[in-house]
Every structure is written in C-alpha cells, then in structure tokens.
C-alpha positions as CSV (number, residue, x, y, z in Angstrom):
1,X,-15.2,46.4,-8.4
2,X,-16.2,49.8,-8.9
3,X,-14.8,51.6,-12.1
4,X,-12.5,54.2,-11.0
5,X,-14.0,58.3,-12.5
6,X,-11.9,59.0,-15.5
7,X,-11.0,62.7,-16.0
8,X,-13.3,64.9,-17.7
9,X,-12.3,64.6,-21.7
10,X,-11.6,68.2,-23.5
11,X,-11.6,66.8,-26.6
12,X,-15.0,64.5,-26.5
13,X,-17.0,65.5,-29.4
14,X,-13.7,65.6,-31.5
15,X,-12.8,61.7,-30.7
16,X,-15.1,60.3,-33.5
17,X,-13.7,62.9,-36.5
18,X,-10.0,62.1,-35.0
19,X,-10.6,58.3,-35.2
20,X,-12.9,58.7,-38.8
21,X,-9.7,60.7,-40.5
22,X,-7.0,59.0,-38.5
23,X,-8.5,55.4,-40.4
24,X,-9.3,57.4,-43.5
25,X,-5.4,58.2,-44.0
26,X,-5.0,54.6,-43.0
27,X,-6.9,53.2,-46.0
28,X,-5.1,55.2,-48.0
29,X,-1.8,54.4,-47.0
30,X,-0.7,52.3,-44.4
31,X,-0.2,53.2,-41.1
32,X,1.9,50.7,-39.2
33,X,1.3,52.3,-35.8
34,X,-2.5,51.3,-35.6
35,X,-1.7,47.6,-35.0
36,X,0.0,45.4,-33.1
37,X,2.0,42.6,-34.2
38,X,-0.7,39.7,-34.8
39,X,-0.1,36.0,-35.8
40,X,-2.9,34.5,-37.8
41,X,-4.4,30.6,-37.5
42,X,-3.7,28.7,-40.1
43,X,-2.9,29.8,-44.1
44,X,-5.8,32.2,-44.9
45,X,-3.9,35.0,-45.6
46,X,-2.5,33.3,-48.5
47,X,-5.3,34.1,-51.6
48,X,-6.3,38.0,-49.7
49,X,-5.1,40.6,-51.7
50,X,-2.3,42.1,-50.6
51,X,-3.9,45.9,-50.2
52,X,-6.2,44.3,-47.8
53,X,-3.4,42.7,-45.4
54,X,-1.4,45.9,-45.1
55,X,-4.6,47.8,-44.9
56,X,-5.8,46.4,-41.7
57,X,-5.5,47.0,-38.5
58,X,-5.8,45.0,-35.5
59,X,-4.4,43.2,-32.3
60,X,-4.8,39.9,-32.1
61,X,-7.0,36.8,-33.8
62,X,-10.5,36.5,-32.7
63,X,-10.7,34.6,-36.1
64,X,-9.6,31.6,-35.1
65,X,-12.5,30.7,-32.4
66,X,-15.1,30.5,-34.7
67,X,-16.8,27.4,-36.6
68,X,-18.0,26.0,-40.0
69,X,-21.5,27.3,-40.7
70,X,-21.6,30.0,-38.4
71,X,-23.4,33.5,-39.0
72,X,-20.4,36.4,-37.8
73,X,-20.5,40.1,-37.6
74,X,-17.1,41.7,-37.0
75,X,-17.6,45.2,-35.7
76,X,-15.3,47.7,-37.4
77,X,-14.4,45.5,-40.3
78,X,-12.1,47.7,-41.8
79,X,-10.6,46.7,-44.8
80,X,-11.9,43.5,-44.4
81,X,-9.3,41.0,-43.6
82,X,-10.8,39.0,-40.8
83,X,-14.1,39.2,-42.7
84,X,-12.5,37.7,-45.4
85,X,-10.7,34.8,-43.2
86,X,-13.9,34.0,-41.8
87,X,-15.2,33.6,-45.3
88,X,-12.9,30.7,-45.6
89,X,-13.7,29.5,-42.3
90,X,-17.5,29.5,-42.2
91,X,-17.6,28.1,-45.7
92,X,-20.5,28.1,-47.9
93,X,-23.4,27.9,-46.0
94,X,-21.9,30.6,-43.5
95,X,-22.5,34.0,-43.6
96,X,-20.1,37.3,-42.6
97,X,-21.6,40.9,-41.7
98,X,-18.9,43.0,-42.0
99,X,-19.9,46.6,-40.0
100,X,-18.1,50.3,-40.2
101,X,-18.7,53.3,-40.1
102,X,-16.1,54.9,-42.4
103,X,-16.5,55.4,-46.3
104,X,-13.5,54.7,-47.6
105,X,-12.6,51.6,-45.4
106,X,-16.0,50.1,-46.9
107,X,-14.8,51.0,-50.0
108,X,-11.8,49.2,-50.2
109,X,-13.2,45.7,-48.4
110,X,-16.1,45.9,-51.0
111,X,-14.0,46.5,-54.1
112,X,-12.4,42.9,-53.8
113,X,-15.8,40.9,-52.8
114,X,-16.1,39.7,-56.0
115,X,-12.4,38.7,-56.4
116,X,-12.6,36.7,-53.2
117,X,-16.0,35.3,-54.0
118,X,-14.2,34.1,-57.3
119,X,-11.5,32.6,-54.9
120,X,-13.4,30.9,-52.9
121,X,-16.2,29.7,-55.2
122,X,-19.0,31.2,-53.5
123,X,-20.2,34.5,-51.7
124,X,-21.1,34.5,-48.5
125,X,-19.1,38.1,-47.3
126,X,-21.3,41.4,-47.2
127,X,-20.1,44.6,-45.6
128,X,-22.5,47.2,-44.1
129,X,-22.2,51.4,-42.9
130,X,-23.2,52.0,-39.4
131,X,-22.0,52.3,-36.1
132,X,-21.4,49.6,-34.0
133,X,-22.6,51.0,-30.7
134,X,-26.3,50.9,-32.5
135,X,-26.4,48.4,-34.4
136,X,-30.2,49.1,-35.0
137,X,-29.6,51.9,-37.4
138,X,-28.6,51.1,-41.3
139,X,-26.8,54.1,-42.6
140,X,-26.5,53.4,-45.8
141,X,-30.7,53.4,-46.1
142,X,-30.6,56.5,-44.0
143,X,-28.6,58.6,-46.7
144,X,-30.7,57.4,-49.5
145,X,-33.5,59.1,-47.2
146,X,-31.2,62.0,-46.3
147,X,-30.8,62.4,-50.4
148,X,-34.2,62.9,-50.9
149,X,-35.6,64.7,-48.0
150,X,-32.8,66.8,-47.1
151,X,-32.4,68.6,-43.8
152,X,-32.7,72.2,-45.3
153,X,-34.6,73.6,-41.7
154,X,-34.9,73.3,-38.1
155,X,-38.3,71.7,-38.6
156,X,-37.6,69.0,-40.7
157,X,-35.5,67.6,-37.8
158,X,-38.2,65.8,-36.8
159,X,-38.9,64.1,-39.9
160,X,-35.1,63.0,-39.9
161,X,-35.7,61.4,-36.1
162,X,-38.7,59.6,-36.8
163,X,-37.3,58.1,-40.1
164,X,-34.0,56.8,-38.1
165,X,-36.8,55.4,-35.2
166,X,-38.7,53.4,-38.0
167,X,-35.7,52.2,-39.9
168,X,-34.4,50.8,-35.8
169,X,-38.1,49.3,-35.7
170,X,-39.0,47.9,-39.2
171,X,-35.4,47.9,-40.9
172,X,-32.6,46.8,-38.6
173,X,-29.3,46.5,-39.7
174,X,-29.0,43.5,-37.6
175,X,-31.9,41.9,-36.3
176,X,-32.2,40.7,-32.4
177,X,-31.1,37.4,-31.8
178,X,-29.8,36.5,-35.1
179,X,-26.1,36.1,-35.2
180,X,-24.2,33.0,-33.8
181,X,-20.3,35.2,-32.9
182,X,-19.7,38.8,-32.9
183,X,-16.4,39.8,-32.9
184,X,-14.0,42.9,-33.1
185,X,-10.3,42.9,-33.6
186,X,-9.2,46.4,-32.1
187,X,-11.7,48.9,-32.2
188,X,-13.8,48.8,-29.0
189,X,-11.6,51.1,-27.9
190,X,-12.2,53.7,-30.4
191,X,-16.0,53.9,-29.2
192,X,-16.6,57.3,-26.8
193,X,-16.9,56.5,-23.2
194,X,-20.4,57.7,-23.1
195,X,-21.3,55.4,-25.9
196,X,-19.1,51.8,-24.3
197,X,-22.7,50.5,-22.3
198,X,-24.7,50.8,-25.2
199,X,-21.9,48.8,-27.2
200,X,-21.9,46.0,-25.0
201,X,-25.6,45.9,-24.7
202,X,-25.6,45.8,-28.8
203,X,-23.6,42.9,-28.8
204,X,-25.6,41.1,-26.8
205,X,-28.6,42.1,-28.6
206,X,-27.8,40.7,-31.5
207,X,-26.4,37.5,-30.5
208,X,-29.0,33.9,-30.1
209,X,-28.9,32.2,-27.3
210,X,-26.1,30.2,-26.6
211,X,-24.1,32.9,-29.0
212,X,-20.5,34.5,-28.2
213,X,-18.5,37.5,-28.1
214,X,-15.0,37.1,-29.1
215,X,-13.2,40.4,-29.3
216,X,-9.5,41.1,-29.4
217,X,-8.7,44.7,-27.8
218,X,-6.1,46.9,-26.2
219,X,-6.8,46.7,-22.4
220,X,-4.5,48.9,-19.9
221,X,-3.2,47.8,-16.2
222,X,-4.2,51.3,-14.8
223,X,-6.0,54.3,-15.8
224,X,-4.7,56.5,-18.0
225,X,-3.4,59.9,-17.0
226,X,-5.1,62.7,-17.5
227,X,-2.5,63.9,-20.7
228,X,-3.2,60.4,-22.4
229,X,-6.9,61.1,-22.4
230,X,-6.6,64.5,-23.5
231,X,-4.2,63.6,-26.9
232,X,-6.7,63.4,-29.8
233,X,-4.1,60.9,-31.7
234,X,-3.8,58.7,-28.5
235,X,-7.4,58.3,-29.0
236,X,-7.3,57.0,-32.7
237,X,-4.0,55.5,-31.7
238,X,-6.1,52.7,-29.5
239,X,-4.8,54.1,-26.2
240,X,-6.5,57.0,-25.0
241,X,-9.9,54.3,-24.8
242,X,-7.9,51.4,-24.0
243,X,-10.3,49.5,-21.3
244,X,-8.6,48.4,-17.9
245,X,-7.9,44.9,-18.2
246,X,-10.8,44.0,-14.8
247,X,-13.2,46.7,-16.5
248,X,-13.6,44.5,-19.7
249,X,-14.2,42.0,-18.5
250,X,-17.1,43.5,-16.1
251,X,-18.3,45.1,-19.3
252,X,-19.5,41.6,-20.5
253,X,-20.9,40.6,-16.9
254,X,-22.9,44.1,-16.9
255,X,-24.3,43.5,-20.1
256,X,-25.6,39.8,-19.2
257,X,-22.9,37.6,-20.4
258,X,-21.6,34.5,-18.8
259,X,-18.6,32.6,-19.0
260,X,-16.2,35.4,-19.5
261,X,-13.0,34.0,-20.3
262,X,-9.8,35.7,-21.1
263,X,-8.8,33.6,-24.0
264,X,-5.2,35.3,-24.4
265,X,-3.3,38.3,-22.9
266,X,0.1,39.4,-24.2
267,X,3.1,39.4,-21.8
268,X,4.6,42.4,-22.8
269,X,3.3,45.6,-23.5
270,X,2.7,46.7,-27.1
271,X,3.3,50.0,-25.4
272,X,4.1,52.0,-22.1
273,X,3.1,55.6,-22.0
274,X,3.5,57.6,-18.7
275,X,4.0,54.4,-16.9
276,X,0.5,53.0,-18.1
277,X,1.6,49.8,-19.6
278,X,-1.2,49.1,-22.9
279,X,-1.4,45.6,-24.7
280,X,-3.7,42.9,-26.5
281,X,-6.3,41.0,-25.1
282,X,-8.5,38.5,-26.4
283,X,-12.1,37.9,-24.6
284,X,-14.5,35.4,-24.6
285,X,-18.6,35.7,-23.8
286,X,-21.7,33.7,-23.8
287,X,-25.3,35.3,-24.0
288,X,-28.2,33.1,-22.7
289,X,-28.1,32.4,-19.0
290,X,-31.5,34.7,-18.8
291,X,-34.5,32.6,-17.9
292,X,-36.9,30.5,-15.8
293,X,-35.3,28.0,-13.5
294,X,-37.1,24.8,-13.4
295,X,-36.7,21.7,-10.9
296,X,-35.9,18.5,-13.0
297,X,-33.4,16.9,-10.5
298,X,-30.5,17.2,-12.5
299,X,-26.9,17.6,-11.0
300,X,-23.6,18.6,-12.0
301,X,-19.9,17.2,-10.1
302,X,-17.6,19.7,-10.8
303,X,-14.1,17.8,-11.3
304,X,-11.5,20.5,-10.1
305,X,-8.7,21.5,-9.5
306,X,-10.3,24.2,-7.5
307,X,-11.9,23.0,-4.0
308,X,-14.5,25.4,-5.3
309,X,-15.7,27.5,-7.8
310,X,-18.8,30.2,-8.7
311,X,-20.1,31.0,-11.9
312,X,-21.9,33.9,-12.8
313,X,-25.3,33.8,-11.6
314,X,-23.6,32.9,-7.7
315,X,-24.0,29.1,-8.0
316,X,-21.0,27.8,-5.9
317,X,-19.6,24.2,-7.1
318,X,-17.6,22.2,-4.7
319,X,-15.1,19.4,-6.0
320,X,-16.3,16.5,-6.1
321,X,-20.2,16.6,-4.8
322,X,-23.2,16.4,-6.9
323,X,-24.2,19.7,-6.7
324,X,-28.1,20.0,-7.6
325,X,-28.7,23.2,-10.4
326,X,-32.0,23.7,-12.3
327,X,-32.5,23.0,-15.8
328,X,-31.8,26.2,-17.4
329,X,-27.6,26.1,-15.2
330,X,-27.6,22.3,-16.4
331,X,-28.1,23.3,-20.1
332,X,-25.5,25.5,-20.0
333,X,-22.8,23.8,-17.8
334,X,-23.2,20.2,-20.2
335,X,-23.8,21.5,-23.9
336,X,-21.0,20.6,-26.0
337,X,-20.3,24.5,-26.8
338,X,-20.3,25.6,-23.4
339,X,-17.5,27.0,-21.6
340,X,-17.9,24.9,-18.9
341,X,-18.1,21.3,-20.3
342,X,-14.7,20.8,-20.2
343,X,-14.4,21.1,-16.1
344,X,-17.9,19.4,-15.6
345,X,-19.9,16.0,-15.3
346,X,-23.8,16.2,-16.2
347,X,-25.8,13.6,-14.0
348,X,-29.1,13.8,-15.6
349,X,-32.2,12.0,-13.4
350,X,-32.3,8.4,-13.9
351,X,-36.6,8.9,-15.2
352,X,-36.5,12.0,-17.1
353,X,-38.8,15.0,-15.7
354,X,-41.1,16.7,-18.6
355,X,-40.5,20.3,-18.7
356,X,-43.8,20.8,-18.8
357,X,-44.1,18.8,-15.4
358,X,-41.4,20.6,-13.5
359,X,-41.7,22.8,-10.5
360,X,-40.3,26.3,-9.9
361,X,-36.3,25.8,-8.3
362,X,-35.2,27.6,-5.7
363,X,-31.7,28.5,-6.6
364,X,-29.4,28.3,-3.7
365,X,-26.0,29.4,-3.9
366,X,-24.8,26.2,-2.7
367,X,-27.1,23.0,-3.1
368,X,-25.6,19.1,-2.4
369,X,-28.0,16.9,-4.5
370,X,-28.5,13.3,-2.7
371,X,-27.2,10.3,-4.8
372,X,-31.4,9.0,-4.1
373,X,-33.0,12.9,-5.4
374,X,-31.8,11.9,-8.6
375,X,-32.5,8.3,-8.7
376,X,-35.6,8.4,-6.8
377,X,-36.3,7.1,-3.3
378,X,-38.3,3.7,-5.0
379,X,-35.1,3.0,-6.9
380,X,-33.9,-0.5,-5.7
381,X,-32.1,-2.5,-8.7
382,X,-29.4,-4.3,-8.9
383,X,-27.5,-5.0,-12.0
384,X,-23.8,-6.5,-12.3
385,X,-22.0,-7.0,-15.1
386,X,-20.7,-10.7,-16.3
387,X,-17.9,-8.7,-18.5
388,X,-14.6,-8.1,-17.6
389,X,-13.7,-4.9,-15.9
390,X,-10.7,-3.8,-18.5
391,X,-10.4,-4.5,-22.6
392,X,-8.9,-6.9,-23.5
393,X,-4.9,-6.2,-23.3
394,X,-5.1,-4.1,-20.4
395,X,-3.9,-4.3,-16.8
396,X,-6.8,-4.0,-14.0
C-alpha cells in the first residue's frame, strides 16, 4: 500500500527543540500526559526508585519479550525504567545500551546506576548520548572533540564533518550486527518524518541475524489533519508523528525485516483528536532472511488454520502439503526463536545434504515437495514397530 503524502510541516526544524524541552520539563517534573496507562510483567518495578517510575514515559511493555542473557538497546531510554527492568531480566551475563539524546534525561537514569547495580548485585546497565536515527554517531565523544577544537569559523566546518565521519567509521556507538533486541517504548514517533527510513534502517543495522525489534508506539487509524501536524506540542505529545497503524508495520518490511507481528494493539483509543483515533501498539520484527538460497531438499507442512499463507519473501504455504523451501526459508521457519515455529513442521532430508554440496534453489512462490525428493528415489525400507501403538494406560 502506498503511504498517503502528509501535508507540508511549518514547524519542521522546530520539532526536535519542542520534543528536547518538552522531555526536559518532563525530567524535571512529571508530566502525566506523555504516557499512556502501561501494565508491567511481572514485579520489577518493585526495587526502581521511585523518581525513575514517575519519570518515564511510555506506552506499553516491550520489556516483557525479551530473554536471559540477551544484549538490548532501548532507543530513547529516558529515565531509564525499562533499561533497568531488563537489567533484571537479562541478568548477569546480559548487557543493556540505554540510548538518548537529551542531557538531563541521561542524567537522571545514570545517577541511580550504581544504586541499582547495588540492588541487583552486578552491573550490566550503561546509558549512552546520541540519536537514535544514527546510531553510528557517539555524542558524548563528539563534544569532548567539540571542547577542544571548537567551531569558531566557517572553515573549521570541515574539520567538524570529517571528525563525526571517522568516529561513524572507527568509533561506533553501536557496532553492526552486534545486539540480540532493540527496542523503544514510545518515541519512534518523536523522530522527524524525514529522518523515520533511516531509523528503521538503524535498527536493522545493528541487530545479528536472527535478532528482533520489539517496539511499543502510538500508531493512528488515519492521517492526521493538517492542524494536528502543524501543533508543535502534538508533536512532543506523541501524536502529531503517530505512524498509521498499516505504515508501521510496512516500515519494518521496507527496512528488510520478516515476521512482522503485531504483538498487542489497544482497543480503545488513548486519544481521539479531530476524529483521528491515536493508541498503543506493540510490534514485533526479525532481521536475517538476506541471503543465498541453497537446494538441500528440505520441506516444511504448514499446519493451518489458513488454507494458505505467504510470508515475506512471497513463498506461499498451503495446509497440509510438504512444501519444498531452500535452506536459508527452512532455517528460519524451524529454529526454536522463530516466529514461525509454532504454525510449522520441519521435514529435514532423510541423508543430510552438505552445504557445501548443495545446488543453487530456484525459489518458486509455490513448490509441492514429493514425499520420494526428500527420501530419495533408492529409498526402499521397511521397518515396523513390535511396540504398542499407545503408552501404557491409554485408549487407541
């Protein structure tokens, strides 16, 4: 589907200062109308401080779908309170990358890391300046350069760009294929419109393969009128940037994700502004479906309900038939993490295929695999088994 044109912003370069001073205020004080009401897994709110609860903002609990062990960046960390869950979560040989872009939200998650590092008996929480549409670029190492080579003339601009290219290159503030979950709890929508590809292309960046995206946001079930786009405070309000609820999701897909999955979408709206209804959504997206396909006559049954279904690369899946896939769509339809494994049976071939050994696969959209392609045409045995067909206690 093709995004619908937005009207033409007035206030565009003003959008990041609104958002920076809006969340500036809200570190200071709280500011209940930046969130929406959340519920949180389990009891890890119970030993966070309590200026770091009312502190944060968010809209929902991307928290809660991540695992022990597991390297996490959550993009505008804020005051830190789902980097500090996670903490708890990953345990001790996890790590948390907490990333924003405002000074005195950093501030106040990074006074309490050694309190919580007490807590928990171990530290495994940092939190980092930059922005998350460029993830490249450390900040914080930029103003120590900025400090001493200050910008004092047009010609030491230059100077200024090269340094941020080099730091990008040799420095990054998150390396390439390094982090096992991204996620974001509400601020997406706070990036500028111009900047919302490159985001999504960040994410995916940094992310291994087989890594995830689980972000919580405010989507919208129409555009916004022209007067919502226009309203500076709409914009650090987390409505004026809201995505359209078929536009996230087609962010991920653009950017080279798979198995987007809409993991949770509240009924009603947190709000309703000139008949544009705005609420939370919680998204779900695999990187790692890039790559060679390779014959190693492997199949996969897809068990239903659907008579059939399509997954992201156009492979269609009927009920019920062995469909044949390559090895690089068997991979990721049978791993245990996979988003698919749930809805599918993995038939591997009954003599196993070398990689190394395996010819090119031409990827059909639709491919039936023959019971014998898998087997082999020589295969001719015959085995029963002596054993009854039920445990013992059961009815056949």
């Amino acid at each position: 589907m093709t995004e619908t044109v937005r009207p033409s912003l007035s206030v565009d370069y003003d959008v990041e200062s609104t958002v920076i001073e809006r969340y500036q205020a809200g570190a200071k004080q709280q500011q209940p109308s930046l969130c929406c009401p959340t519920e949180y897994e389990g009891n890890y709110l119970e030993i966070l401080p309590e200026e770091i609860i009312a502190k944060d903002y968010g809209c929902g609990d991307p928290t809660r779908y991540v695992d022990t062990g597991e390297t996490v960046v959550d993009l505008g960390s804020g005051a830190g309170k789902n980097c500090y869950i996670l903490a708890q979560k990953v345990g001790r040989s996890g790590k948390i990358i907490g990333v924003d872009f405002n000074d005195k939200m950093l501030s106040l998650a990074r006074k309490y890391r050694g309190e919580m590092a007490d807590k928990l008996g171990y530290s495994n929480t940092n939190f980092v300046k930059g922005k998350i549409q460029d993830l490249k670029l450390d900040l914080d190492k930029l103003h120590g350069w900025l400090q001493k080579n200050p910008i004092t003339s047009v010609d030491k601009i230059g100077a200024y760009e090269a340094e941020c290219d080099r730091l990008r290159q040799q420095e990054p503030l998150i390396a390439d294929n390094s982090i096992d979950v991204v996620i974001s709890n509400c601020v997406l929508n706070l990036v500028r419109p111009q900047d919302k590809q490159q985001l999504f292309a960040e994410i995916w960046r940094v992310l291994k393969r087989g890594g995830r995206a689980v972000i919580s946001d405010i989507v919208c079930d129409e555009d916004p009128t022209p007067a919502i786009l226009n309203d500076p405070e709409l914009w650090s309000g987390c409505i004026a940037g809201a995505f359209r609820e078929d536009n996230f999701l087609k962010m991920f897909e653009d950017a080279g994700f798979y198995g987007v999955e809409i993991l949770k979408r509240e009924t009603e709206p947190w709000q309703v502004i000139d008949g544009v209804e705005f609420r939370s959504m919680t998204v779900r997206a695999y990187k790692g479906k890039e790559g060679a396909c390779w014959e190693r006559k492997q199949s996969v049954v897809y068990k239903g309900p659907w008579k059939q279904v399509r997954d992201d690369d156009g492979h269609v899946f009927c009920r019920g038939e062995r469909m044949a896939v390559c090895d690089k769509t068997y991979q990721i339809m049978t791993a245990a993490n996979s988003p698919y494994a749930q809805d599918i049976i993995g038939i591997p071939p009954y003599e196993n295929i070398p990689l190394e050994a395996a010819t090119e696969f031409n990827c059909k959209t639709k491919a039936i695999r023959h019971a014998r392609e898998t087997k082999g045409s020589e295969y001719n045995l015959t085995q029963t088994n002596d054993s009854d067909c039920c445990s013992p206690g059961e009815c056949c």
